[in-house]
FIRORO-485207 format. One record per atom (N, C-alpha, C, CB): chain; residue number from 1; residue in one letter; x, y, z. Coordinates in Angstrom, 2 decimals, m for minus. Glycine has a CB too. Example, Ala and Ser with C-alpha at 12.3 -4.5 7.8 and 13.67 -1.06 7.14 Angstrom:
chain:A, resi:1, resn:A, X:13.19, Y:m5.69, Z:7.80
chain:A, resi:1, resn:A, X:12.30, Y:m4.50, Z:7.80
chain:A, resi:1, resn:A, X:13.20, Y:m3.30, Z:7.80
chain:A, resi:1, resn:A, X:11.31, Y:m4.47, Z:9.05
chain:A, resi:2, resn:S, X:12.85, Y:m2.25, Z:7.08
chain:A, resi:2, resn:S, X:13.67, Y:m1.06, Z:7.14
chain:A, resi:2, resn:S, X:12.90, Y:0.03, Z:7.87
chain:A, resi:2, resn:S, X:14.08, Y:m0.60, Z:5.72
//
This chain:
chain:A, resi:1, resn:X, X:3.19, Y:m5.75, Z:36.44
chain:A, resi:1, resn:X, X:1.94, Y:m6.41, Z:36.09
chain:A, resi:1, resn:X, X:2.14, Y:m7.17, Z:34.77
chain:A, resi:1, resn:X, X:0.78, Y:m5.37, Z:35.97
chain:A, resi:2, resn:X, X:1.36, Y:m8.46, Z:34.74
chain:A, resi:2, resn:X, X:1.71, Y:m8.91, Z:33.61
chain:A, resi:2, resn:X, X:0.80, Y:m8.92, Z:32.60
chain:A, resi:2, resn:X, X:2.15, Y:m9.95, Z:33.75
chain:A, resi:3, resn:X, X:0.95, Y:m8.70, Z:31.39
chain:A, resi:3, resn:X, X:0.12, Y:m8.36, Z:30.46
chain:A, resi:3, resn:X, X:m0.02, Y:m9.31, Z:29.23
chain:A, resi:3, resn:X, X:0.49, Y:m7.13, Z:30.12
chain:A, resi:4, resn:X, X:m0.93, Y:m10.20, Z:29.37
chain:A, resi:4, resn:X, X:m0.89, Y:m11.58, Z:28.21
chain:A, resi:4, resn:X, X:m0.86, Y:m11.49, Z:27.25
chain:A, resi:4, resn:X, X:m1.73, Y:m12.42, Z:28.04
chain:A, resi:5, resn:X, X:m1.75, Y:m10.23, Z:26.20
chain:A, resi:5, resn:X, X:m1.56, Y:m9.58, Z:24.99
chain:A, resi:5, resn:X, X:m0.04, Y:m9.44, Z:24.81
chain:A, resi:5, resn:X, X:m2.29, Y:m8.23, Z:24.97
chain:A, resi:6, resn:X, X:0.93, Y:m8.98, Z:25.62
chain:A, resi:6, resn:X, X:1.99, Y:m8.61, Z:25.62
chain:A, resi:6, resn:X, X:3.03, Y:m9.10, Z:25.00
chain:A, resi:6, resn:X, X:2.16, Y:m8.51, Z:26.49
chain:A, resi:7, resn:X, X:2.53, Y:m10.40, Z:26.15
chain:A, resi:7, resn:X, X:3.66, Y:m11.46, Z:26.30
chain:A, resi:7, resn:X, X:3.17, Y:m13.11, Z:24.62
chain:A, resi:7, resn:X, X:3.40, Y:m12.23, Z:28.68
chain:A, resi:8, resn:X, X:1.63, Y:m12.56, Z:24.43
chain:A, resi:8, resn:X, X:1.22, Y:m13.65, Z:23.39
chain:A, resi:8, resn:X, X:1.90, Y:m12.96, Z:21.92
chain:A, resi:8, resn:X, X:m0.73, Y:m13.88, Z:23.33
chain:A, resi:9, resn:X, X:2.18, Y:m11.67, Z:21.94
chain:A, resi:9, resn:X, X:3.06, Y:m11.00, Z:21.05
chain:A, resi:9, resn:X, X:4.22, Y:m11.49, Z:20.99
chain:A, resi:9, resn:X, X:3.20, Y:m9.77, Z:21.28
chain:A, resi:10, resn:X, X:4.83, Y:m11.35, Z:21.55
chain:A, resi:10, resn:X, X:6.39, Y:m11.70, Z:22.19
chain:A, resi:10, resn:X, X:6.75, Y:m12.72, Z:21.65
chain:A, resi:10, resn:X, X:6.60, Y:m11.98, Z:23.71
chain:A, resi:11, resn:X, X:5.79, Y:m13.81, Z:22.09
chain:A, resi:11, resn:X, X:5.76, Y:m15.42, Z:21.91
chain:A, resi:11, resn:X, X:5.98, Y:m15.52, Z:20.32
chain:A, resi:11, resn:X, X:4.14, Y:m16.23, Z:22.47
chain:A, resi:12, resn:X, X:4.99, Y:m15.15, Z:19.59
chain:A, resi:12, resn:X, X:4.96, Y:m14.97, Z:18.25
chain:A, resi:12, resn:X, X:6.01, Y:m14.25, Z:17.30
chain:A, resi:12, resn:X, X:3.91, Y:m14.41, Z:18.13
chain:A, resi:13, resn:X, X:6.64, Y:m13.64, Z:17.95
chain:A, resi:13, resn:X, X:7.59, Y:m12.34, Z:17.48
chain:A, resi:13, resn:X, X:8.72, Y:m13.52, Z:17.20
chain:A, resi:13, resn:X, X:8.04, Y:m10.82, Z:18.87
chain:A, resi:14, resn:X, X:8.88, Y:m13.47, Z:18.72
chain:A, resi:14, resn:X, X:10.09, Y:m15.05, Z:18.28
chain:A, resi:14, resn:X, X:9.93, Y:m16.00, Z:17.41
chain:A, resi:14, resn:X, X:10.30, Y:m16.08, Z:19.31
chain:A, resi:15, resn:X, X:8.46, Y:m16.91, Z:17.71
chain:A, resi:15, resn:X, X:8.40, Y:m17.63, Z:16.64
chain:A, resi:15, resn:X, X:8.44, Y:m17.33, Z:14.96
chain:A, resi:15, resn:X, X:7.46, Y:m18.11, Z:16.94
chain:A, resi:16, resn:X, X:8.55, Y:m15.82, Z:14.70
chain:A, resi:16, resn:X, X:8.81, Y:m15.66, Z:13.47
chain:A, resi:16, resn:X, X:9.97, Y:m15.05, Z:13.52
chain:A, resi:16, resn:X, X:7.88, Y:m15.05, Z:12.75
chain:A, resi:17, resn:X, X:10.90, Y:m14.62, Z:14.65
chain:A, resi:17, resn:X, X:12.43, Y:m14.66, Z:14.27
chain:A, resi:17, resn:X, X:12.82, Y:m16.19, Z:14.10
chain:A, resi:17, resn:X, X:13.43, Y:m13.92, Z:15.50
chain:A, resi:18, resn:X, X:12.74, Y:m17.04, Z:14.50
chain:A, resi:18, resn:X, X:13.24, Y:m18.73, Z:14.18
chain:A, resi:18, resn:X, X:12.86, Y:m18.84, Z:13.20
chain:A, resi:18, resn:X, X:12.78, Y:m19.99, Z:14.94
chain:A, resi:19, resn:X, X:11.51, Y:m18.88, Z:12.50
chain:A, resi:19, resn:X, X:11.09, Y:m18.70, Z:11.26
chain:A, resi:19, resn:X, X:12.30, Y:m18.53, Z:10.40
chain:A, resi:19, resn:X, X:10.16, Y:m17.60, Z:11.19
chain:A, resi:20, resn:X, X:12.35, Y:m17.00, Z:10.69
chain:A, resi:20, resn:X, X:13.20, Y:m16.27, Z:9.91
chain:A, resi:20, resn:X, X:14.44, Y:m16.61, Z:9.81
chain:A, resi:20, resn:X, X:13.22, Y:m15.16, Z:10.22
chain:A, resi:21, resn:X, X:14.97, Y:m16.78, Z:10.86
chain:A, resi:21, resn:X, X:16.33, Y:m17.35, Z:10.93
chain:A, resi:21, resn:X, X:16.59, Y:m18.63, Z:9.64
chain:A, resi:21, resn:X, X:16.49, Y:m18.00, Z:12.60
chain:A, resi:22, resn:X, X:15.51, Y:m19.69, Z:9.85
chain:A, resi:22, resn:X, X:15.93, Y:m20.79, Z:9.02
chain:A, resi:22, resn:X, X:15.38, Y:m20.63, Z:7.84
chain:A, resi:22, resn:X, X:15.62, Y:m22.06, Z:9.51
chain:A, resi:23, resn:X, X:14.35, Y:m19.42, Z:7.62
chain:A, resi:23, resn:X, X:13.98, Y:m19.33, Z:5.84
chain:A, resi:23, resn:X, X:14.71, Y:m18.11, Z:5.30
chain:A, resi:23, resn:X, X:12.13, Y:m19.07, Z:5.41
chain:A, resi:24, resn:X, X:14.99, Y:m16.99, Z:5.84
chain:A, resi:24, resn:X, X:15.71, Y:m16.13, Z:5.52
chain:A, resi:24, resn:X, X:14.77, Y:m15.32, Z:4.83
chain:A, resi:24, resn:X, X:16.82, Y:m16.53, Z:4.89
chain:A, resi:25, resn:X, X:13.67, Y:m15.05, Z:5.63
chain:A, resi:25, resn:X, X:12.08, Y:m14.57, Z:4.83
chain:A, resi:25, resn:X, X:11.02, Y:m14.70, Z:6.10
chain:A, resi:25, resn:X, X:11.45, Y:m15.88, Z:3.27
chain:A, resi:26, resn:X, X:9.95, Y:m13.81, Z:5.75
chain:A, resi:26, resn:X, X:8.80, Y:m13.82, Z:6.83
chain:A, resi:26, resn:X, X:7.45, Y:m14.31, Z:6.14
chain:A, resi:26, resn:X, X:8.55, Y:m12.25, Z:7.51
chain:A, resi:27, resn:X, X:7.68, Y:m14.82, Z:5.09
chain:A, resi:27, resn:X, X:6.63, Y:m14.98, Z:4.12
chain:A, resi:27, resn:X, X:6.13, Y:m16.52, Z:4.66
chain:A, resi:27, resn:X, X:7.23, Y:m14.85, Z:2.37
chain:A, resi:28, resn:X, X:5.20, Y:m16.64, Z:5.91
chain:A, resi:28, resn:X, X:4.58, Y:m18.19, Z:6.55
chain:A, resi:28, resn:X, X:3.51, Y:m18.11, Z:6.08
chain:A, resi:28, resn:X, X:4.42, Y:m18.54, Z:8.18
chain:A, resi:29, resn:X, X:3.66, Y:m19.74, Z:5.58
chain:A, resi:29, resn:X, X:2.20, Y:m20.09, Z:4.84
chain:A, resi:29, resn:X, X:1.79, Y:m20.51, Z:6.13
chain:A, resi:29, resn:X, X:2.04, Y:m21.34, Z:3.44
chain:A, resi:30, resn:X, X:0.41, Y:m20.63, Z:6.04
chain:A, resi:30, resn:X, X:m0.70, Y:m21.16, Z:6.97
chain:A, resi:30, resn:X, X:m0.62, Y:m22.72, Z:5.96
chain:A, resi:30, resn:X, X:m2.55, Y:m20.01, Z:7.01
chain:A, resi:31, resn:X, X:m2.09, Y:m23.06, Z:6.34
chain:A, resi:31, resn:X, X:m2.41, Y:m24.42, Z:6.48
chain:A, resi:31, resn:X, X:m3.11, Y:m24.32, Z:4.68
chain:A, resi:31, resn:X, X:m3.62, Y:m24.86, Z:8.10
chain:A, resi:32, resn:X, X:m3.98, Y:m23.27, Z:4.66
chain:A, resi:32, resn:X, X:m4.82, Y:m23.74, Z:3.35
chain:A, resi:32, resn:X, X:m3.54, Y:m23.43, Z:1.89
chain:A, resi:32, resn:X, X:m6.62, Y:m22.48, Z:3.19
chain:A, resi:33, resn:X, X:m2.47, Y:m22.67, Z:2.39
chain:A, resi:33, resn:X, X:m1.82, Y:m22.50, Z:0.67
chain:A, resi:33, resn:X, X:m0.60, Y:m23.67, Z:0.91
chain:A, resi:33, resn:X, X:m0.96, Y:m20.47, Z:0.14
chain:A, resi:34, resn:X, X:m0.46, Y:m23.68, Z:1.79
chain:A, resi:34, resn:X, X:1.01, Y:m24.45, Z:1.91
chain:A, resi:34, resn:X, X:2.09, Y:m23.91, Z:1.80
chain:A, resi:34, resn:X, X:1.26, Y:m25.35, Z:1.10
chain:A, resi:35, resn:X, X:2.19, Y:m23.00, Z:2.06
chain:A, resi:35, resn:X, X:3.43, Y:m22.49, Z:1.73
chain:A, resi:35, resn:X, X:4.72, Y:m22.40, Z:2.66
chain:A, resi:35, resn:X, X:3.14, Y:m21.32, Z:1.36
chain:A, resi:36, resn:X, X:5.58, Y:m21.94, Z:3.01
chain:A, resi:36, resn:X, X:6.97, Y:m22.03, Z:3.07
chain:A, resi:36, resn:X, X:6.61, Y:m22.11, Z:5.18
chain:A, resi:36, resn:X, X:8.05, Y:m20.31, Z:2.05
chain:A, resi:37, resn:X, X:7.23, Y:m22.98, Z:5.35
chain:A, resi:37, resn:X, X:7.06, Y:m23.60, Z:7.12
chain:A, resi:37, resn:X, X:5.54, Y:m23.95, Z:7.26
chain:A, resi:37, resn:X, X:7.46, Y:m22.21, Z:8.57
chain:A, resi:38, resn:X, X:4.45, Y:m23.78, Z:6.72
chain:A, resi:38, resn:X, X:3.52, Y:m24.14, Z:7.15
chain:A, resi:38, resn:X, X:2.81, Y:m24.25, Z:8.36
chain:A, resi:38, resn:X, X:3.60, Y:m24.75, Z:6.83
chain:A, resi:39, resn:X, X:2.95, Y:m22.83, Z:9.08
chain:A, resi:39, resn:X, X:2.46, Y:m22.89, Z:10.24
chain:A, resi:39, resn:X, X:1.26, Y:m21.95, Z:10.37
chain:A, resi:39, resn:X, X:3.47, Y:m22.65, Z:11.14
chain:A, resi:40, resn:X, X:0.13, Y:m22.35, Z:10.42
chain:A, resi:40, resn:X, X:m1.44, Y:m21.58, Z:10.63
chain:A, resi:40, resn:X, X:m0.90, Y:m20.88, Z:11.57
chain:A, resi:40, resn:X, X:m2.95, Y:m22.43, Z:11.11
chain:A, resi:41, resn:X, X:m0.50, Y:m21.23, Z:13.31
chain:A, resi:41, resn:X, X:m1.19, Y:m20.05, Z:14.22
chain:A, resi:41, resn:X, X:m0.35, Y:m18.96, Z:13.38
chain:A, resi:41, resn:X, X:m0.89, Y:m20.07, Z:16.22
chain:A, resi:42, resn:X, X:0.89, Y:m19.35, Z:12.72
chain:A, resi:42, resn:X, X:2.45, Y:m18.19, Z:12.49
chain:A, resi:42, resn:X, X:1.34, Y:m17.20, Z:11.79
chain:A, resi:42, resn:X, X:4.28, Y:m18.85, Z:11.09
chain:A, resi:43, resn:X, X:1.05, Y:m17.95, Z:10.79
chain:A, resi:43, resn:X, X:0.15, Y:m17.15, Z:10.01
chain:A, resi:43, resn:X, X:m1.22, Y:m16.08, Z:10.17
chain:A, resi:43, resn:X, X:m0.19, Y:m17.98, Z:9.41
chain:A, resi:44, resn:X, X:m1.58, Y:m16.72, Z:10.91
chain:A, resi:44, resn:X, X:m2.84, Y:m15.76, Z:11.30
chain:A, resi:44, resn:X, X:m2.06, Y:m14.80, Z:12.34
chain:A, resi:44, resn:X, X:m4.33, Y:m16.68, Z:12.11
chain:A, resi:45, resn:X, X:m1.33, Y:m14.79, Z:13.38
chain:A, resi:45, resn:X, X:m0.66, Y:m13.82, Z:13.93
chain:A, resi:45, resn:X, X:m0.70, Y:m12.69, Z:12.88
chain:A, resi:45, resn:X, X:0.71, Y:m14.27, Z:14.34
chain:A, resi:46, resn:X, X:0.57, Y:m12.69, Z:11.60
chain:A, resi:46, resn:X, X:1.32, Y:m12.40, Z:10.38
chain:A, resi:46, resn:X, X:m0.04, Y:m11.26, Z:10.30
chain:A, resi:46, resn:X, X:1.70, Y:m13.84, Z:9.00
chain:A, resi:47, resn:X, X:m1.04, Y:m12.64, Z:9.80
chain:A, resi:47, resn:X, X:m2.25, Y:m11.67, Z:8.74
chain:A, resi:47, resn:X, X:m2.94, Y:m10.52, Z:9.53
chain:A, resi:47, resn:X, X:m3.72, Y:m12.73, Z:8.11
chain:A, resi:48, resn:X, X:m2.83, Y:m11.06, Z:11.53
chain:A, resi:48, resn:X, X:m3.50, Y:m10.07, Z:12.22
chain:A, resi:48, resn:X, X:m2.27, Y:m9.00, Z:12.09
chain:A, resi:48, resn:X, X:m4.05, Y:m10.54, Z:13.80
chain:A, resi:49, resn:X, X:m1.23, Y:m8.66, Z:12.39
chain:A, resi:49, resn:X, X:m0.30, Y:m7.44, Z:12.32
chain:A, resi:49, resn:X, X:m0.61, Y:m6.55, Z:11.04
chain:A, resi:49, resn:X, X:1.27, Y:m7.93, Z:12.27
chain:A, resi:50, resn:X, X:m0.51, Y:m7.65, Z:10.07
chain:A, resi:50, resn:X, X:m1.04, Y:m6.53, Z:8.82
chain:A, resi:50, resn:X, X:m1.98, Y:m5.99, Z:8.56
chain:A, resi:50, resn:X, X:m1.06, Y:m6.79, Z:7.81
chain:A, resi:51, resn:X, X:m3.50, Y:m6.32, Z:9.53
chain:A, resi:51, resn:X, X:m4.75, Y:m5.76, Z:9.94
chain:A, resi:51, resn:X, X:m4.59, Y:m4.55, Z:10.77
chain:A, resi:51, resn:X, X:m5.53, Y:m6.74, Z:10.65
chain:A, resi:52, resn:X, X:m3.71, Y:m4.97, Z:11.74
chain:A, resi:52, resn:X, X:m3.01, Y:m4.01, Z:12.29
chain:A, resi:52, resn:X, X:m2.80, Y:m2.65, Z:12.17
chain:A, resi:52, resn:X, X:m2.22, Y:m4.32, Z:12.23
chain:A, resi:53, resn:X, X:m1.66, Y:m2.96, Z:11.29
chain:A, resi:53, resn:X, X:m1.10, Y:m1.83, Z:10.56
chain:A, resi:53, resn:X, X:m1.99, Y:m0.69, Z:9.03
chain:A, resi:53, resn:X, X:0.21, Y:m2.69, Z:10.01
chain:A, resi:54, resn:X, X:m2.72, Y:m1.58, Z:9.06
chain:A, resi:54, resn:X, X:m3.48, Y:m1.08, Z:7.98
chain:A, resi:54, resn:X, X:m4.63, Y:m0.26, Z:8.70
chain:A, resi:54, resn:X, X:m4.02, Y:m2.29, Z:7.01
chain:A, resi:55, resn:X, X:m4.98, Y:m0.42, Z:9.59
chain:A, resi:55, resn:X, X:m5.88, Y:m0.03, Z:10.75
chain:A, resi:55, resn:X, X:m5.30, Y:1.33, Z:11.15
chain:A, resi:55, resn:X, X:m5.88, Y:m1.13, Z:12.03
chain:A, resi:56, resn:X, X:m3.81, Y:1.37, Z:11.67
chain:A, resi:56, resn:X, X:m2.89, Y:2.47, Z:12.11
chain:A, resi:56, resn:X, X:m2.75, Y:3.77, Z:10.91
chain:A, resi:56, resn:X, X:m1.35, Y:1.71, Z:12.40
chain:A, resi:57, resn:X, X:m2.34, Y:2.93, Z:9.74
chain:A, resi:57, resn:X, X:m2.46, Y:3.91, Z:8.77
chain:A, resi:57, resn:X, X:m3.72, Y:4.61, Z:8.15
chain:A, resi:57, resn:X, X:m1.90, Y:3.41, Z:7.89
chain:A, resi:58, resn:X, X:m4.74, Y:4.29, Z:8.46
chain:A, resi:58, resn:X, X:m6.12, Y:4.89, Z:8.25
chain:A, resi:58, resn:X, X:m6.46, Y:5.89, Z:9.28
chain:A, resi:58, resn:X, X:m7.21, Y:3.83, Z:8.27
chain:A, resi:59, resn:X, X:m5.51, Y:5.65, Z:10.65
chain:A, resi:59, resn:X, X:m5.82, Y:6.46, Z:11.41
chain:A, resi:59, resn:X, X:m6.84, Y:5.75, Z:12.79
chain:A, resi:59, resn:X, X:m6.42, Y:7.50, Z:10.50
chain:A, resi:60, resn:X, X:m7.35, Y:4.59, Z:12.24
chain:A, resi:60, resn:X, X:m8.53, Y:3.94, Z:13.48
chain:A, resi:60, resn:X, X:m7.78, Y:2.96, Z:14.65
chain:A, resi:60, resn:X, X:m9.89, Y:2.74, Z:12.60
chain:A, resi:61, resn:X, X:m8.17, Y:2.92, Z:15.62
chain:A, resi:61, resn:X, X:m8.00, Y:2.23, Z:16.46
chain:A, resi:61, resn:X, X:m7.17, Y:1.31, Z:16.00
chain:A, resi:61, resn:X, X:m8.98, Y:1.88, Z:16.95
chain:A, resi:62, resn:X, X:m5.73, Y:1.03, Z:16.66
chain:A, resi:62, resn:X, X:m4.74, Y:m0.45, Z:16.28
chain:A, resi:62, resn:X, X:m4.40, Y:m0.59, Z:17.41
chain:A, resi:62, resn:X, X:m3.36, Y:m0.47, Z:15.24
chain:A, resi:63, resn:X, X:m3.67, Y:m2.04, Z:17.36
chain:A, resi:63, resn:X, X:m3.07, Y:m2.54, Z:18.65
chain:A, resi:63, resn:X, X:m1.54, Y:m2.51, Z:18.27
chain:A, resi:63, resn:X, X:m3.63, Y:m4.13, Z:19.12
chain:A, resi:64, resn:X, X:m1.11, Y:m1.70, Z:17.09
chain:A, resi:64, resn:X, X:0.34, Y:m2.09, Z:16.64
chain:A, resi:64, resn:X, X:1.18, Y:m0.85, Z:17.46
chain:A, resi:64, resn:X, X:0.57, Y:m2.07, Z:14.71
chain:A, resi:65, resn:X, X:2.02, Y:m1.11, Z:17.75
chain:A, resi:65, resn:X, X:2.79, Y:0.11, Z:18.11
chain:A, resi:65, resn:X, X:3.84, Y:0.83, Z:17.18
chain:A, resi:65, resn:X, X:3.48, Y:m0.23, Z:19.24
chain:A, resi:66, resn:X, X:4.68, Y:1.93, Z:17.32
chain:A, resi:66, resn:X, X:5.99, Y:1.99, Z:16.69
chain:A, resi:66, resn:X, X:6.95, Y:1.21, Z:17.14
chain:A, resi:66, resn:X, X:6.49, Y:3.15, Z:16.72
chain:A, resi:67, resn:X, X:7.07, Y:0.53, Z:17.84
chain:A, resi:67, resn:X, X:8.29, Y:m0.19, Z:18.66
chain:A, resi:67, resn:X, X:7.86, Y:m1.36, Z:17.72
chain:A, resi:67, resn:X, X:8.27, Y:m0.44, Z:20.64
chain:A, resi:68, resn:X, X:7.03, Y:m2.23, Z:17.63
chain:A, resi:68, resn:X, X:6.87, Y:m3.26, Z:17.39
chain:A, resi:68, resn:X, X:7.04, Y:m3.32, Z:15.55
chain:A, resi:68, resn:X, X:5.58, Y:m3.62, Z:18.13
chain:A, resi:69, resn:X, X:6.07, Y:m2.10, Z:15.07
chain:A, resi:69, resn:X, X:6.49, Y:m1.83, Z:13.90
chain:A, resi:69, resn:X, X:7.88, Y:m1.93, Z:13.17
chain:A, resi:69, resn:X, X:6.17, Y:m0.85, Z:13.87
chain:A, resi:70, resn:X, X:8.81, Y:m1.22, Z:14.25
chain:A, resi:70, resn:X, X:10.32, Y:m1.11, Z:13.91
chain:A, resi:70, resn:X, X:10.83, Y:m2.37, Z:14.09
chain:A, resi:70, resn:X, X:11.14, Y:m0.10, Z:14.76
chain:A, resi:71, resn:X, X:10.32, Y:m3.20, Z:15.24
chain:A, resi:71, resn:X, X:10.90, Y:m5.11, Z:15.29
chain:A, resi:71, resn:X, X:10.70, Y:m5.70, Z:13.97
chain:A, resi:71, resn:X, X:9.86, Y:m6.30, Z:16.45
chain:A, resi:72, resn:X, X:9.59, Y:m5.42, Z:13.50
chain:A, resi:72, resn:X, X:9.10, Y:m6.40, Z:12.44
chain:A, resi:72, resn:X, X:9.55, Y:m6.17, Z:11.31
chain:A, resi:72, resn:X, X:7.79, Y:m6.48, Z:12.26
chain:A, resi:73, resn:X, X:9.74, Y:m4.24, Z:10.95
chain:A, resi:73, resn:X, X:9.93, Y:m3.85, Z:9.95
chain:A, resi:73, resn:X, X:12.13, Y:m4.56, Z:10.37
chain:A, resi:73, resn:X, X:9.16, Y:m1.91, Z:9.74
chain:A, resi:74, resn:X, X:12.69, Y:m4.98, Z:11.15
chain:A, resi:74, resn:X, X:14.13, Y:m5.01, Z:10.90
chain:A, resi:74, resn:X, X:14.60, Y:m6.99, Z:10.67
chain:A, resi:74, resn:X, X:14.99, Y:m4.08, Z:12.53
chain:A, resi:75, resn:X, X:12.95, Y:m7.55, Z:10.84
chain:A, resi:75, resn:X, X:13.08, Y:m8.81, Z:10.32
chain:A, resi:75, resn:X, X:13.01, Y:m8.65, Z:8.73
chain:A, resi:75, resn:X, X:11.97, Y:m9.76, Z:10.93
chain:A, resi:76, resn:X, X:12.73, Y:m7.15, Z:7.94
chain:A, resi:76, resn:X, X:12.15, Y:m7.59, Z:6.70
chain:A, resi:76, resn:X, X:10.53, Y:m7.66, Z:6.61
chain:A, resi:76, resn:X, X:12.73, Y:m8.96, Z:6.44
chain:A, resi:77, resn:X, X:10.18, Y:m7.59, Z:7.11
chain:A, resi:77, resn:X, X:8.50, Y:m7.95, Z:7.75
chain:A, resi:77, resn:X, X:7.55, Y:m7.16, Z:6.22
chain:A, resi:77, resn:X, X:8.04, Y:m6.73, Z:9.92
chain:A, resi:78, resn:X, X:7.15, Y:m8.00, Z:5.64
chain:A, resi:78, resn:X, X:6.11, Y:m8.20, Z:4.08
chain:A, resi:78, resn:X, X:5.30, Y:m7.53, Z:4.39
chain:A, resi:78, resn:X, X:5.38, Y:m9.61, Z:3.52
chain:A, resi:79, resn:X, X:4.90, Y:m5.95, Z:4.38
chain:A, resi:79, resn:X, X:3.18, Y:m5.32, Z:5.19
chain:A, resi:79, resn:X, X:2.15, Y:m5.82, Z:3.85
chain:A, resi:79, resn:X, X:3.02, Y:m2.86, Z:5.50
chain:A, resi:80, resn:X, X:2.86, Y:m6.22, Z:3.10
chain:A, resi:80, resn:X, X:1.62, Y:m6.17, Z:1.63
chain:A, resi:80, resn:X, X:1.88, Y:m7.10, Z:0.40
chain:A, resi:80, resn:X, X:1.59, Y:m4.52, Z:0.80
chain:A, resi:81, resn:X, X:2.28, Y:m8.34, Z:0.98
chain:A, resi:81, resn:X, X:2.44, Y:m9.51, Z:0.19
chain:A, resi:81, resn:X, X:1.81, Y:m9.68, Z:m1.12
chain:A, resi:81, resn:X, X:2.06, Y:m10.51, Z:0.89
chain:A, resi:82, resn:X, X:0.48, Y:m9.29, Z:m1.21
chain:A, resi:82, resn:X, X:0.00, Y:m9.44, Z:m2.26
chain:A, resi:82, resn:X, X:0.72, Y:m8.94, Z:m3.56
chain:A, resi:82, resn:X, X:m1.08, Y:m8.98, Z:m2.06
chain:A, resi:83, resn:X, X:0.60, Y:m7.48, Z:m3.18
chain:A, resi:83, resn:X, X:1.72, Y:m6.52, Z:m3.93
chain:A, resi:83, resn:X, X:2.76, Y:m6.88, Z:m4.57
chain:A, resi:83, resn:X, X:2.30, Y:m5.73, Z:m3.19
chain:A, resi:84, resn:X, X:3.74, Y:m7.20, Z:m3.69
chain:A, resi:84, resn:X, X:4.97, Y:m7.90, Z:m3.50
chain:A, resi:84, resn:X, X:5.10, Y:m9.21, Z:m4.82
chain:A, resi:84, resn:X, X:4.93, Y:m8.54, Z:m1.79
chain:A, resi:85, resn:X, X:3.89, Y:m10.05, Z:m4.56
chain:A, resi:85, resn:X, X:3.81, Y:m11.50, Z:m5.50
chain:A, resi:85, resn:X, X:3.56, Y:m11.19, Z:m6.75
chain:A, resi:85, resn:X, X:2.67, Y:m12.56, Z:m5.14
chain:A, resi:86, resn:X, X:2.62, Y:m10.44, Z:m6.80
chain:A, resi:86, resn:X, X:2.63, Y:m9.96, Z:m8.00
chain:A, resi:86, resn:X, X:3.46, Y:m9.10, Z:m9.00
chain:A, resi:86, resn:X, X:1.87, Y:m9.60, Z:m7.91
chain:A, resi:87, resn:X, X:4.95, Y:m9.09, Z:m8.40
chain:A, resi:87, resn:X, X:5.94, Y:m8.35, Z:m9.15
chain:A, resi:87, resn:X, X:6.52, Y:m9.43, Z:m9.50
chain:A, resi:87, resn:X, X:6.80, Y:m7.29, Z:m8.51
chain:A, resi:88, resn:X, X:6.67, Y:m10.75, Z:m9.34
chain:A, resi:88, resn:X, X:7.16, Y:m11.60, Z:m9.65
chain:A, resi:88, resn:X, X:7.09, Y:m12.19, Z:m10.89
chain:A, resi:88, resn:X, X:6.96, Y:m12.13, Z:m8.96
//
């Protein structure tokens, strides 16, 4: 059976391994900061996983899995950018 959630994951997953591949980083700006590839949908995907995951760790309802967790977490995958920028 095919499952579109699934496969609209998938789609995205890749598009931020290519990402990744040519920035050597998962850090996609969307449209309003500009930042590094400049791709909105990349981005809102990005910002939904980290809703995600933040969701999982509270314990409430997520759509993230451990499998997917472990994909993202072996791109390097930023759960808390903010954090992160501000050590800079």
């Amino acid at each position: 059976v095919w499952d579109s959630h699934h496969a609209m994951w998938e789609e995205k997953y890749q598009e931020l391994v290519a990402f990744h591949r040519e920035h050597g980083h998962c850090l996609v700006g969307g449209s309003r900061n500009g930042g590094h590839g400049n791709n909105p949908s990349l981005a809102v995907w990005i910002k939904c996983q980290r809703r995600q995951m933040k969701l999982k760790i509270q314990g409430r309802p997520s759509n993230i899995t451990d499998h997917r967790i472990e994909r993202l977490n072996g791109l390097g995958f930023c759960w808390e950018p903010r954090r992160n920028s501000k050590k800079k």
